[in-house]
C-alpha positions as CSV (number, residue, x, y, z in Angstrom):
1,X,-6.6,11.4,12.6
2,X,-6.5,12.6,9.0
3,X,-8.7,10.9,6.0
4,X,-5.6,9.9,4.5
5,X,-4.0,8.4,7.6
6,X,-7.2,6.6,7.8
7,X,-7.2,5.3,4.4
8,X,-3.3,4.3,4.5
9,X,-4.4,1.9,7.9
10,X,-7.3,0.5,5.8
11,X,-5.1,0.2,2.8
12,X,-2.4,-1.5,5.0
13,X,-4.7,-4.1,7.1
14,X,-6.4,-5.2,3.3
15,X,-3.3,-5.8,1.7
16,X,-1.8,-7.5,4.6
17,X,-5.0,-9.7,4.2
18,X,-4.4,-10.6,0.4
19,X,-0.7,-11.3,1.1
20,X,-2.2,-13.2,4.2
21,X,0.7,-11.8,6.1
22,X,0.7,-10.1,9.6
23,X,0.1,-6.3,8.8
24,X,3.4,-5.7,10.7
25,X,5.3,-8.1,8.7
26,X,3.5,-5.9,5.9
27,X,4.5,-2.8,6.7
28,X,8.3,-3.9,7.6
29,X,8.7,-5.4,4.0
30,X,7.0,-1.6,2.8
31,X,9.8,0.1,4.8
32,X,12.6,-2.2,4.2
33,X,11.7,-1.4,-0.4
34,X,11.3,2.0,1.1
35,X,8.2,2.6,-0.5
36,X,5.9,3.6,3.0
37,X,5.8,6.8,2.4
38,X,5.1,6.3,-1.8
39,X,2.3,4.7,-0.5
40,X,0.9,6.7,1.7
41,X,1.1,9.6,-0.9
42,X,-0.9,8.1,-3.5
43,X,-4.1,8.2,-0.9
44,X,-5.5,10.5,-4.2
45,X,-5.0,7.6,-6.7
46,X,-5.6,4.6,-4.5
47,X,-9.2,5.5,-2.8
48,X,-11.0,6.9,-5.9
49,X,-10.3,3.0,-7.7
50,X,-10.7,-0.4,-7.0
51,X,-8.4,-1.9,-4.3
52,X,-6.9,-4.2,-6.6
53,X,-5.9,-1.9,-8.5
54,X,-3.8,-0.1,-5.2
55,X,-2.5,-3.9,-5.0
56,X,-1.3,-4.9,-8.3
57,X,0.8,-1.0,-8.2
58,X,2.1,-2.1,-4.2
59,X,3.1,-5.0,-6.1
60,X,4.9,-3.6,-8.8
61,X,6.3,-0.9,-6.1
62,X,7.6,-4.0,-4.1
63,X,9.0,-5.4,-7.1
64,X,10.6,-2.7,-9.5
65,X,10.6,0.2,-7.3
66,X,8.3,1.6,-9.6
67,X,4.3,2.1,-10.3
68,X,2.3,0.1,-12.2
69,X,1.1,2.9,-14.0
């Protein structure tokens, strides 16, 4: 298993966790913005920072369709 897939399980189970939601449920509402794969991309920007900083952009993502940044 890659580094990256790795991090994107991590990254998945932990914000699951701070939405307190089922990391199914999680990833479903990911796919359904369409924004999995977005996500999974930015493994470069999300696990050289803080986590909540990978949250607030998932947020955004979820939200706009766009990143925080």
């Amino acid at each position: 298993m890659s580094e990256e897939m790795k991090f994107f399980m991590y990254l998945l189970e932990s914000y699951a966790a701070y939405k307190n939601e089922k990391t199914g449920d999680t990833l479903k509402e990911w796919d359904k913005h369409g924004i999995t794969e977005t996500i999974f991309d930015n493994y470069w920007g999300y696990h050289t920072e803080r986590i909540e900083n990978a949250f607030d952009d998932i947020d955004c993502l979820v939200t706009t369709g766009r990143h925080a940044w």
